[in-house]
VOBAVO-830472 format. One line per 10 residues: number of its first residue (from 1); for each residue x, y, z of C-alpha. Coordinates in nm, 4 decimals. Layout:
N
NUM> X:Y:Z ~ ...
//
This chain:
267
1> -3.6325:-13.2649:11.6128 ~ -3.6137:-13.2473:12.0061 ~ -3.9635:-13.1491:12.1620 ~ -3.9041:-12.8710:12.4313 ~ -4.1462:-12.5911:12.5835 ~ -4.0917:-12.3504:12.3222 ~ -4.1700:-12.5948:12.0482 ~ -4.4974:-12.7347:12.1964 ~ -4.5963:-12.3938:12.2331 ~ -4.5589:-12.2681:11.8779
11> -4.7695:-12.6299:11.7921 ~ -5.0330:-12.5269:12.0075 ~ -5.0781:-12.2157:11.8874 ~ -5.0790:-12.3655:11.5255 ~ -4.7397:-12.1347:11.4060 ~ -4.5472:-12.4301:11.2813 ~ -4.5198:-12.5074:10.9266 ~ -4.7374:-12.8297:10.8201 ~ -4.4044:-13.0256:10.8101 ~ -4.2851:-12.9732:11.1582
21> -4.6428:-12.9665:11.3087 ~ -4.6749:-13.3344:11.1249 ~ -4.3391:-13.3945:11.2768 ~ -4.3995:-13.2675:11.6354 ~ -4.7567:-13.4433:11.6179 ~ -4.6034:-13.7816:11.5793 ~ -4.3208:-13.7604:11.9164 ~ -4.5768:-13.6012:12.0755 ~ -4.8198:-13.8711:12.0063 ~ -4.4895:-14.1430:12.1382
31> -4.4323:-13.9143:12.4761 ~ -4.7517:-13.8935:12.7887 ~ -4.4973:-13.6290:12.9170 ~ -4.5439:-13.4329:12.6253 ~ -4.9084:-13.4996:12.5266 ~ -5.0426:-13.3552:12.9281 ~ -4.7997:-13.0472:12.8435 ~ -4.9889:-12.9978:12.5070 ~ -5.2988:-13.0122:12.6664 ~ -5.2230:-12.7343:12.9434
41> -5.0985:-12.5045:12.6980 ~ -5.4113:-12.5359:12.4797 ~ -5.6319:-12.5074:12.8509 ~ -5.4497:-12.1944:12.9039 ~ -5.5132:-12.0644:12.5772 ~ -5.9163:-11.9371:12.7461 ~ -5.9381:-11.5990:12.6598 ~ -5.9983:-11.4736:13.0624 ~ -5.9012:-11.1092:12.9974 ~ -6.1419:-11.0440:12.7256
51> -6.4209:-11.3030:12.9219 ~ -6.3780:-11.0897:13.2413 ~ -6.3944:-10.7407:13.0954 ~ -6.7086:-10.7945:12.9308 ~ -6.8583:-10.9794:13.2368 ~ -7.0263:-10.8156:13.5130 ~ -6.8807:-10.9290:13.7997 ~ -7.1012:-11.0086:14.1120 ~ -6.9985:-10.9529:14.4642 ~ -6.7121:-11.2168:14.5768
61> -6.4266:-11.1895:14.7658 ~ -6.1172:-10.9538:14.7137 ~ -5.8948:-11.2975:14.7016 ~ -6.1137:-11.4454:14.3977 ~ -6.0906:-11.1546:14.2166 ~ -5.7026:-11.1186:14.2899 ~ -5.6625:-11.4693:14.1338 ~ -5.8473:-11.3743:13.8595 ~ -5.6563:-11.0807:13.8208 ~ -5.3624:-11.3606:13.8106
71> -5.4844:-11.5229:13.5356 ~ -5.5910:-11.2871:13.3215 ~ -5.2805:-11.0475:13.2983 ~ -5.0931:-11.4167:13.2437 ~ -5.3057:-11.4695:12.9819 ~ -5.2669:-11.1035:12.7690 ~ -4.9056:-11.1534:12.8464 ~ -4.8737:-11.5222:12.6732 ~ -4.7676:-11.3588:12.3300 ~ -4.4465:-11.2023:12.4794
81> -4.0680:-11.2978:12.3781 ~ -4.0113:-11.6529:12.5002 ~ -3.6841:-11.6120:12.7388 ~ -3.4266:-11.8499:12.7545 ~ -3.5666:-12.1824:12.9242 ~ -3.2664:-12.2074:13.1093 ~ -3.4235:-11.8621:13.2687 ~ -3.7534:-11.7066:13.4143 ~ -4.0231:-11.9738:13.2364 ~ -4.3190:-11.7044:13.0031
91> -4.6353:-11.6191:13.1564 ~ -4.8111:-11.8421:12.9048 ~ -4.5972:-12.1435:13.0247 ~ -4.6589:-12.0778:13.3415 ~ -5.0084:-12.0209:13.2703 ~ -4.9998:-12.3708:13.1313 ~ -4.8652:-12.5470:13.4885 ~ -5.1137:-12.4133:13.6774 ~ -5.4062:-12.5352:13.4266 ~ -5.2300:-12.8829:13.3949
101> -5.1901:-12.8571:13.8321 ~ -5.6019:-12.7860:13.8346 ~ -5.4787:-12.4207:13.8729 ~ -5.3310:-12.5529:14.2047 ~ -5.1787:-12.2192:14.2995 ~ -5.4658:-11.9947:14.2685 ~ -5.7075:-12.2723:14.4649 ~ -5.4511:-12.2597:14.7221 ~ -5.5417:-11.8804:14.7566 ~ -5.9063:-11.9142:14.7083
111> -5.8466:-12.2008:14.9958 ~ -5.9713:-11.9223:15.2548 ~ -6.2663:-11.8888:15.1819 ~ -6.4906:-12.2022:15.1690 ~ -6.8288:-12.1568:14.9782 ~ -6.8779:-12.5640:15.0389 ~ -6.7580:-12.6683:15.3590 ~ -7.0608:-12.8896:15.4256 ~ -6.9705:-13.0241:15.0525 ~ -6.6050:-13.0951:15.1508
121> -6.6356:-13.2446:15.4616 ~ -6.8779:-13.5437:15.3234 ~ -6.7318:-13.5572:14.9821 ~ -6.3115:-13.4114:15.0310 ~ -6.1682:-13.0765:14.9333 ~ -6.1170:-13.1347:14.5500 ~ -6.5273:-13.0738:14.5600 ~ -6.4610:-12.7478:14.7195 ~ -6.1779:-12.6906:14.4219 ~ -6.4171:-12.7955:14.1919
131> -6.7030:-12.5388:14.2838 ~ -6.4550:-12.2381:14.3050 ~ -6.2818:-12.3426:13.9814 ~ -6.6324:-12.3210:13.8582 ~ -6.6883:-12.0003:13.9847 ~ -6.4310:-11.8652:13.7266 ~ -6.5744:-11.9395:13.4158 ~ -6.8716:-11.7105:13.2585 ~ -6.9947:-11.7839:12.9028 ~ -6.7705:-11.5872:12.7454
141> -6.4894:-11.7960:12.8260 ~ -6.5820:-12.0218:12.6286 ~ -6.8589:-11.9597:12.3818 ~ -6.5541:-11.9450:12.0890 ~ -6.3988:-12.3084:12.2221 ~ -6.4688:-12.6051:11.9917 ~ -6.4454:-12.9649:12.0746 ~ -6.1571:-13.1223:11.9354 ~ -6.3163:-13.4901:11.8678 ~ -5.9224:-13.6401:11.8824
151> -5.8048:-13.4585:12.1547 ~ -6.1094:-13.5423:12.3661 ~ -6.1140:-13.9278:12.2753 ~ -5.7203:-13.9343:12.3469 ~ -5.8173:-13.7399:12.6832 ~ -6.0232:-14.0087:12.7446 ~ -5.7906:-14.3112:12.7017 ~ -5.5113:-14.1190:12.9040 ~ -5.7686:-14.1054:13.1429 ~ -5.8479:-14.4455:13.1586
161> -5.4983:-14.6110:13.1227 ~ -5.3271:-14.3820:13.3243 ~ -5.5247:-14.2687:13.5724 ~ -5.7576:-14.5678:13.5742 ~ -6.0571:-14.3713:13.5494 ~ -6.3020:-14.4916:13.2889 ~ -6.5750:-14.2375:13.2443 ~ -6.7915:-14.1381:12.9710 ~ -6.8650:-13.7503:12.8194 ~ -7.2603:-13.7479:12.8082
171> -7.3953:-13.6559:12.4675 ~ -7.6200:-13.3616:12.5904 ~ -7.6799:-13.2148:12.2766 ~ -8.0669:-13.2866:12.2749 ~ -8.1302:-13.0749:12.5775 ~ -7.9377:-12.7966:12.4592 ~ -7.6187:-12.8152:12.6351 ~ -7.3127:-12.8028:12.3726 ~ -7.0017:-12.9680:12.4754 ~ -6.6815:-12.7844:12.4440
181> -6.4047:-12.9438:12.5845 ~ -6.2570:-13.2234:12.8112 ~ -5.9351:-13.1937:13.0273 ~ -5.7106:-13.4489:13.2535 ~ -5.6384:-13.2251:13.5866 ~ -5.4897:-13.2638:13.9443 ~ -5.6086:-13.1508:14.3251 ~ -5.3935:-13.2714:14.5494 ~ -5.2289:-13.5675:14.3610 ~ -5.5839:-13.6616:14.3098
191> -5.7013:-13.7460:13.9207 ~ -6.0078:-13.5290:13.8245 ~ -6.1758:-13.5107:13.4978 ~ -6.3300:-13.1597:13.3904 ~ -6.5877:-13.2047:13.1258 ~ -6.7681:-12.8636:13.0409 ~ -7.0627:-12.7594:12.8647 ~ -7.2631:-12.4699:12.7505 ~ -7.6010:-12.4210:12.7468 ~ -7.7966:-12.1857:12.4322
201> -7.8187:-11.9130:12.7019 ~ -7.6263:-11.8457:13.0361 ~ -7.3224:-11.9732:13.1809 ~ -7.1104:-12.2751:13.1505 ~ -7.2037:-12.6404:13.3308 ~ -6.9085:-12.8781:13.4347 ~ -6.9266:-13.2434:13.5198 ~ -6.6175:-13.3461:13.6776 ~ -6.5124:-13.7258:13.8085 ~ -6.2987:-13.8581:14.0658
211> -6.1599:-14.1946:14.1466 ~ -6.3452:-14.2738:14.4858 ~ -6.3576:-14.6553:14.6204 ~ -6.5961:-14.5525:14.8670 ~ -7.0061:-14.6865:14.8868 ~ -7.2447:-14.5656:14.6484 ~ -7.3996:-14.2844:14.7153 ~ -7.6803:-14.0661:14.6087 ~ -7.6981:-13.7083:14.4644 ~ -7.6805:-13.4260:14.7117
221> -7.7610:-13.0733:14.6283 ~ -7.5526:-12.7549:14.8023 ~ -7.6620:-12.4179:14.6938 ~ -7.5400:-12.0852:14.7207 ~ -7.6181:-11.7230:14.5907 ~ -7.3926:-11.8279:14.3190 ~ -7.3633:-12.1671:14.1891 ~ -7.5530:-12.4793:14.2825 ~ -7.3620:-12.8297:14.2950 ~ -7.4763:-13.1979:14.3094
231> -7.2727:-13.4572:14.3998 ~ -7.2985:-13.8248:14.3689 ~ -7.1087:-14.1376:14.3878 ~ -7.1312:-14.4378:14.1479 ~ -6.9039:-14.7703:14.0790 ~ -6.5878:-14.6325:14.2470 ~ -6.6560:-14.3114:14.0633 ~ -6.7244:-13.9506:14.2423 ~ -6.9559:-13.7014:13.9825 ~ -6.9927:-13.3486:14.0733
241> -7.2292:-13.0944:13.8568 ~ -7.1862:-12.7455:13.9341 ~ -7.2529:-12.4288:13.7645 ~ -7.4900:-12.1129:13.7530 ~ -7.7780:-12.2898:13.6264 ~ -8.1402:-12.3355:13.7511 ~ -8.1160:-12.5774:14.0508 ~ -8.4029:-12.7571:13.8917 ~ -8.2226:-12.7667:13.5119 ~ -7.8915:-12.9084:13.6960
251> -8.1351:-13.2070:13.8650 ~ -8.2356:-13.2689:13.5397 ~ -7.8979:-13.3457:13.4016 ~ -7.8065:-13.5538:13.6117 ~ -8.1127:-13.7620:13.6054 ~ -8.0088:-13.7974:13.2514 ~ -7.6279:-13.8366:13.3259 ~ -7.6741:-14.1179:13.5863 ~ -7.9401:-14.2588:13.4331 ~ -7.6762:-14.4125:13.2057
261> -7.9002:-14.3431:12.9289 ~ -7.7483:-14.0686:12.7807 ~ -7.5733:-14.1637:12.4613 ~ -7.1664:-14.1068:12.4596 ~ -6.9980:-13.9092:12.2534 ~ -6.6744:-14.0665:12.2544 ~ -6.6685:-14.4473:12.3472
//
């Protein structure tokens, strides 16, 4: 059996017969290539459409809601024909590069207008990415998404050996934020880890992690009508927590979070 798009796509979606999913499991277990492709096609696998419709959508710019636009019809349109790969690539599959590219495309249009400018010019523009990323998720995006315990822990690892990030996923559970899902992603060439919860009521909460050699450096807090985001720095490791939370519920977090004292949920 030779892995290709087609093939990874079927496993992802779970339409293979126990045989060949055993099969493609094991090469792509064997191939990093194939393992990041996996996990963009099951990122892009968020139901946006149905998220989006049922989601009241507050006042943002016509270029945010084009990208979302993007997304979404890509998403309704993943269950098409697959072409020829030697021809135009599916919407899913494309879908799938842009997760795996930290939806590279659609920042680059969101790129014009800058709800953190104060945020990027201390702390870079993948902070910027990170809060409009943010911006796109509501809880209906993913109040159906369940951890996958191996797919996190082997997130992890990739994380660490290839990108030579070593971070930890907070066990939150005790104050009422459920994890759902970790993911290796890209600004810029730059490594970042998206780890995303979901609180019993309201929207999703995302700590993401950056390789950053610079000093130490403690949390700062940007707010708008939106979203609020802290930012800190810690052994050669940038945190940011952002989402639609009480300002005061996200300082709590990540009390807890840097406080080390949070147990891990996959060491």
């Amino acid at each position: 059996m030779k892995l290709n798009e087609a093939l990874l796509m079927a496993w992802v979606d779970g339409e293979l017969s126990a045989a060949d999913a055993d099969e493609v499991a094991r090469l792509v277990a064997e191939s990093p290539d194939a393992m990041a492709t996996a996990q963009a096609l099951a990122a892009s696998r968020l139901p946006y459409a149905e998220a989006f419709a049922s989601e009241a959508q507050p006042e943002v710019p016509a270029s945010l809601r084009t990208s979302i636009h993007v997304l979404a019809q890509a998403s309704r349109e993943r269950a098409a024909p697959m072409p020829p790969l030697t021809g135009r690539q599916p919407a899913r599959w494309q879908t799938a590069r842009l997760a795996s590219a930290f939806f590279a495309g659609a920042l680059c249009a969101l790129g014009g207008v800058h709800y953190w400018e104060s945020a990027a010019d201390s702390d870079g523009p993948w902070v910027n990415a990170v809060a409009q990323y943010q911006e796109m998720y509501v809880r209906d995006t993913l109040v159906n998404v369940q951890d996958d315990a191996t797919l996190s822990a082997r997130t992890l690892e990739d994380a660490r050996t290839r990108d030579h990030l070593a971070v930890r996923i907070p066990d939150l559970n005790d104050l009422h934020f459920e994890f759902k899902r970790v993911q290796r992603l890209r600004y810029n060439d730059k490594p970042v880890i998206q780890m995303v919860y979901l609180p019993t009521s309201g929207d999703p909460v995302a700590l993401c992690a950056a390789p950053d050699n610079r000093p130490d450096k403690n949390v700062q807090e940007k707010t708008d009508e939106n979203q609020t985001m802290l930012t800190w720095r810690s052994n050669n490791v940038s945190y940011v927590l952002v989402g639609r939370a009480p300002p005061a519920v996200l300082r709590a977090l990540s009390e807890q979070i840097r406080s080390s004292k949070r147990p891990p949920l996959y060491s």
